[in-house]
N, C-alpha and C positions, 0 to 999 in steps of 0.2 A: 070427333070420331070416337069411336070406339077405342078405348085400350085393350094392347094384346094380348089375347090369353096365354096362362103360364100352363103350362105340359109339368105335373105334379104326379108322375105313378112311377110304380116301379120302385126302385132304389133313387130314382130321383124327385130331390128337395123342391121347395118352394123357398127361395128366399127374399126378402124383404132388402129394399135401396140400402138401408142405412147396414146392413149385412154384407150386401154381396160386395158393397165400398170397398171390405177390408177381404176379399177373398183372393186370396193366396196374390195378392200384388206383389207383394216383397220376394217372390220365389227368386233362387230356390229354397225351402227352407223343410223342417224337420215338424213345425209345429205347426196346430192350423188354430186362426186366430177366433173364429165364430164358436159357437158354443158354449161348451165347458173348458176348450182346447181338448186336442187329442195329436197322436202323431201321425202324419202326412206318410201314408206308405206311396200314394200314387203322386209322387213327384215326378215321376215320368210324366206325366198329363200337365205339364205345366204350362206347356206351351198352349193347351187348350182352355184351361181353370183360371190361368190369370188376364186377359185380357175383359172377364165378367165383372173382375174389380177396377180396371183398366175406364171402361164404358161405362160403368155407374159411376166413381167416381171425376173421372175428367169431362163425359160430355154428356152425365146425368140418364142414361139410359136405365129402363125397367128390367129389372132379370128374365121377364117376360122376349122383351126385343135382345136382350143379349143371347139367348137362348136360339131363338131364331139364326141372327147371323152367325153365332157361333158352332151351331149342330145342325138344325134344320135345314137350312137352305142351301150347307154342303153337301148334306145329305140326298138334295133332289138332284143340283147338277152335275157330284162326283161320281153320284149312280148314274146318273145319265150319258155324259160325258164320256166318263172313263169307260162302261161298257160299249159305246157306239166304237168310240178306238181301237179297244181290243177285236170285237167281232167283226170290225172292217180290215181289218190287217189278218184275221182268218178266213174272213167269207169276203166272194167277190162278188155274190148276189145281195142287193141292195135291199130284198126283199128277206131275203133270211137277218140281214143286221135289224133291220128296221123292229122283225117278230121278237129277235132276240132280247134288243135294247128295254122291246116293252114287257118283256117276260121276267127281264130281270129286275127292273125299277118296280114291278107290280107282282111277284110271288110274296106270297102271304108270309110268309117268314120274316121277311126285310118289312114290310108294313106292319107288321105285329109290332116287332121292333121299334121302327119308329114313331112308336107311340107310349115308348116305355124307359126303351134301356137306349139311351140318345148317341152315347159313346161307341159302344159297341156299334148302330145301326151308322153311325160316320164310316167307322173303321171298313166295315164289310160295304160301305159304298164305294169306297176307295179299294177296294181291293183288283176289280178289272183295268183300274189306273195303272195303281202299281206292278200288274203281271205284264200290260202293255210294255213298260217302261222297261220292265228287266228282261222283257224277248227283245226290244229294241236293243239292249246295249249286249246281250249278247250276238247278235246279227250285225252291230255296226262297228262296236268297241271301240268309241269314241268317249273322251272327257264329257260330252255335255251331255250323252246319255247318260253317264254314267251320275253323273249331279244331279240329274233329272230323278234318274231311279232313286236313289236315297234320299235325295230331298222329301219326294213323296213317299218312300217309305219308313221315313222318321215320323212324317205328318200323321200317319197310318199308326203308328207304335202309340204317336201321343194322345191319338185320340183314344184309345186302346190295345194295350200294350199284347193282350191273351190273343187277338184277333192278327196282333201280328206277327208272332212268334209261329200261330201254327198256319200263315201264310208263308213266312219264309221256310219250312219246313219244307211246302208244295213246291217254291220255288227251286230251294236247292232239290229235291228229285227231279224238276224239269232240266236244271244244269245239268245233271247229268245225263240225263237222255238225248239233251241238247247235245252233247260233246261227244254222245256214244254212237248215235245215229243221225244227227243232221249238220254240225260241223265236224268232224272228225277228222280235217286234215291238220287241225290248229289246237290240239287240245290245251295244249300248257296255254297261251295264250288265251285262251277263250277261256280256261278253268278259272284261271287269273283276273279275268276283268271279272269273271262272275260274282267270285271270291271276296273281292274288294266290297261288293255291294253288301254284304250278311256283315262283316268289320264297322 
């Protein structure tokens, strides 16, 4: 068959097996091994950067397929996914999520993106995940929401850290709104669980 094509624009690289071997495996670390070396500012993304050297070197993968599972193909079912969740837990007509779901996976913005800037077009897939998750734990204030919301909003930071700072921004103005006008008999409480989530 056919070998996978590699997605080379933007700010992002091509790199070659015997390269991507040594990328960023050893995290966490300060230095990056490929090159000339240079210093590692996005050690945040490590959770994302090293499993590329993880799959080329242990089970011989192309940067091409690593690329795929590791941005690509989160890219289609956490947009997918995550928006159907959100807009079904706002809209109770099946027909507005449905329009919604494909509006969102298909505005030009998000596909421009993902054919350029991989990280950032992750991060903004995952963002109707993550807003799901933090309206759930503030409406349920339960432990497994609340492991749920972080989890996926650390995944969200690691794929892009800019995309998730000025999402928890949105967030925290929805707590507040949240506790101003549609919990308000509980607010310590509910500030509190909120609170924990941005920690």
């Amino acid at each position: 068959g056919q070998p996978c094509r590699n997605n080379a624009r933007g700010d992002w690289p091509f790199l070659f097996k015997s390269t991507a071997e040594t990328l960023r495996i050893y995290y966490p670390t300060t230095w990056l091994s490929y090159g000339l070396g240079m210093f590692a500012i996005d050690a945040s993304q490590s959770l994302t950067y090293a499993p590329y050297g993880v799959f080329a070197k242990y089970f011989g993968f192309s940067y091409a397929l690593s690329e795929r599972i590791i941005h690509m193909w989160p890219i289609v079912i956490f947009s997918t996914f995550g928006s159907y969740l959100l807009l079904n837990h706002m809209f109770k007509n099946k027909k507005a999520v449905f329009i919604g779901v494909l509006v969102y996976v298909f505005n030009t913005f998000l596909l421009q993106y993902e054919t350029s800037f991989l990280t950032l077009s992750a991060a903004i897939a995952l963002a109707p995940l993550v807003m799901f998750l933090f309206i759930k734990l503030l409406e349920k204030q339960t432990f497994k929401w609340l492991c749920l919301a972080i989890l996926f909003g650390y995944i969200q930071s690691a794929y892009e850290f800019r995309a998730f700072y000025v999402m928890a921004i949105a967030l925290f103005f929805y707590l507040i709104f949240f506790i101003s006008f549609i919990k308000n008999n509980q607010r310590i409480h509910t500030l509190l669980f909120g609170l924990l989530f941005f920690i």
